[in-house]
Structures are given as C-alpha cells and as structure tokens.
C-alpha positions in Angstrom: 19.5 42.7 10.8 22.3 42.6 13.2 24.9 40.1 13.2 24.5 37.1 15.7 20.5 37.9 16.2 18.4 35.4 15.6 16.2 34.9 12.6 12.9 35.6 12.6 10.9 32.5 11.2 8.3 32.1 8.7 5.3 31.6 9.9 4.0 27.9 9.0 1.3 27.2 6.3 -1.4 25.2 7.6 -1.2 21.6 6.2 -3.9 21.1 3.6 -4.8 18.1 5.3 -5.2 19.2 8.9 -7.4 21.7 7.1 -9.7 19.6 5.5 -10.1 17.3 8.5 -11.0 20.1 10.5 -13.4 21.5 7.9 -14.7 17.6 7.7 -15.9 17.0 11.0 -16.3 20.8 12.2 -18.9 21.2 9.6 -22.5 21.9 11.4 -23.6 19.0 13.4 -20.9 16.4 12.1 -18.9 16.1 15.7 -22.3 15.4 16.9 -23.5 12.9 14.6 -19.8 11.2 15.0 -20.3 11.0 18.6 -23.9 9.3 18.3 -22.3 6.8 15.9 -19.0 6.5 18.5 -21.4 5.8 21.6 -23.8 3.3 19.6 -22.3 0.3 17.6 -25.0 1.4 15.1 -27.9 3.3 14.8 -30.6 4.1 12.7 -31.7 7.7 11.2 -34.0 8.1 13.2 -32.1 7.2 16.1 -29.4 9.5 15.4 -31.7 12.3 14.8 -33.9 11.7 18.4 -30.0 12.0 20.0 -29.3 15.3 18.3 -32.7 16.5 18.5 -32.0 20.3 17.1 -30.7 19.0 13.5 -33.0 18.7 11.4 -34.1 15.9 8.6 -32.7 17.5 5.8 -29.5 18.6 7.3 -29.0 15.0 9.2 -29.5 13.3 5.7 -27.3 15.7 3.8 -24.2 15.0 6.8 -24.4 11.6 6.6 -24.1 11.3 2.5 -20.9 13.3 3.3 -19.8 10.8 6.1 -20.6 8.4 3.6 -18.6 9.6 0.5 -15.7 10.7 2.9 -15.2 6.8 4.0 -16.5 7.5 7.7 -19.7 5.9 7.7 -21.2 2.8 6.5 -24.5 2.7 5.4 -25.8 -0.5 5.7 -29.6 -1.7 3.9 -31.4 -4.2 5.4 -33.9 -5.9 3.1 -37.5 -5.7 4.3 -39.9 -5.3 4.7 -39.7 -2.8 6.5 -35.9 -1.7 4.9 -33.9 -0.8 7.8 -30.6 1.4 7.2 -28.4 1.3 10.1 -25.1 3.9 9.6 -21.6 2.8 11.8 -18.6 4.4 11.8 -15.9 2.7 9.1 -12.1 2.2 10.8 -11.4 5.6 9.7 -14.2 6.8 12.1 -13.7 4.9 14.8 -10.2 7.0 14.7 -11.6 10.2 15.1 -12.4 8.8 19.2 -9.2 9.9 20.4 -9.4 13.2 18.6 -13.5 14.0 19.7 -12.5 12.7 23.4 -9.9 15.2 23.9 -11.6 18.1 22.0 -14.7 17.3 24.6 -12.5 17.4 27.4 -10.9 20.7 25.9 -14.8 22.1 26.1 -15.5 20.8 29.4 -12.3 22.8 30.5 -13.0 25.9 28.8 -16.5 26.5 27.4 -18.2 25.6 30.9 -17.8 29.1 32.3 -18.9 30.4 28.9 -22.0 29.0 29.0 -22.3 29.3 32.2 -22.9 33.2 31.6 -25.6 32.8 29.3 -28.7 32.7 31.0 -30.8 29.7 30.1 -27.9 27.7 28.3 -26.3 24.5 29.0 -23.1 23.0 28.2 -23.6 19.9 25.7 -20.1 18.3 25.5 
C-alpha cells in the first residue's frame, strides 16, 4: 500500500440481531400472517387462514406457535362452549408496522414489473 491512499475497509458482519429478525418474520408465510393480524385488531384461525388462503393448516398452526414463543402474538382462549382462540399482535408486533409498511412499499416499487412478466401472476403486497 502506498503512502497517503486510503484504507480499504473491512467489510461489516451482519448483526446477529438484524439476522434473526429477518429470519423471524421472513420465514414462509410469517409477513403475511403479521399483516392479517396488523389489519384486524384480532382474529381467529380460521380467519387468518381464509385471508391467506394458500397456507395451509398445518403450516398456519406451526407459524403462529412461533409468533407465540417469539413474544409477537397473543393467544387468547375464550371459554366456551364453543372455545374461541383469537391471536393479536403483542407491542412488540404492533412494531414490526413501520418495518412491513415500508418493505410493501419497497415491493410495490420494484416487484410490480416482475410480476408483471409472468403470465397469469399478480402482485400480492
């Protein structure tokens, strides 16, 4: 290296926890069930499920265990009969709004064209 040229720099490690929010809520289907539970003040399963209609049972009930054990989403029991269980988004999920908002905007900007070249697709954000 020359005297008076600059430094190259190091590149940056990723911060663990930007990584595991991103891995968090940009696991399969988890932006979208957030989003449900952003638009509704609470919702039942089945609710959630008919507003994300290509997720299935199984995969809808294992996200929102996660949601749950992460501190993002209440589950709430209603004694019956019927039981009802209604799921809402905890403080720490209603956080995640600004965050969603701009990353829909971001696909609104960008992914329109994208799927705009698919033939028989439609943008969803």
């Amino acid at each position: 290296m020359v005297s008076g040229e600059p430094r190259a720099s190091a590149p940056r490690a990723c911060c663990p926890l930007y990584h595991e929010a991103v891995e968090l809520i940009g696991k399969r289907w988890t932006g979208a069930i957030v989003r449900v539970l952003m638009d509704r003040r609470s919702a039942r399963f089945s609710e959630i499920a008919n507003a994300v209609p290509e997720l299935s049972d199984r995969l809808l009930s294992e996200r929102m265990k996660e949601l749950e054990a992460r501190g993002v989403v209440l589950r709430t029991v209603e004694p019956g009969p019927p039981v009802r269980v209604h799921y809402s988004l905890t403080r720490m999920g209603h956080d995640l709004e600004p965050a969603l908002d701009e990353l829909g905007a971001w696909a609104r900007r960008w992914l329109v064209e994208h799927h705009a070249g698919r033939v028989g697709s439609r943008p969803t954000a």
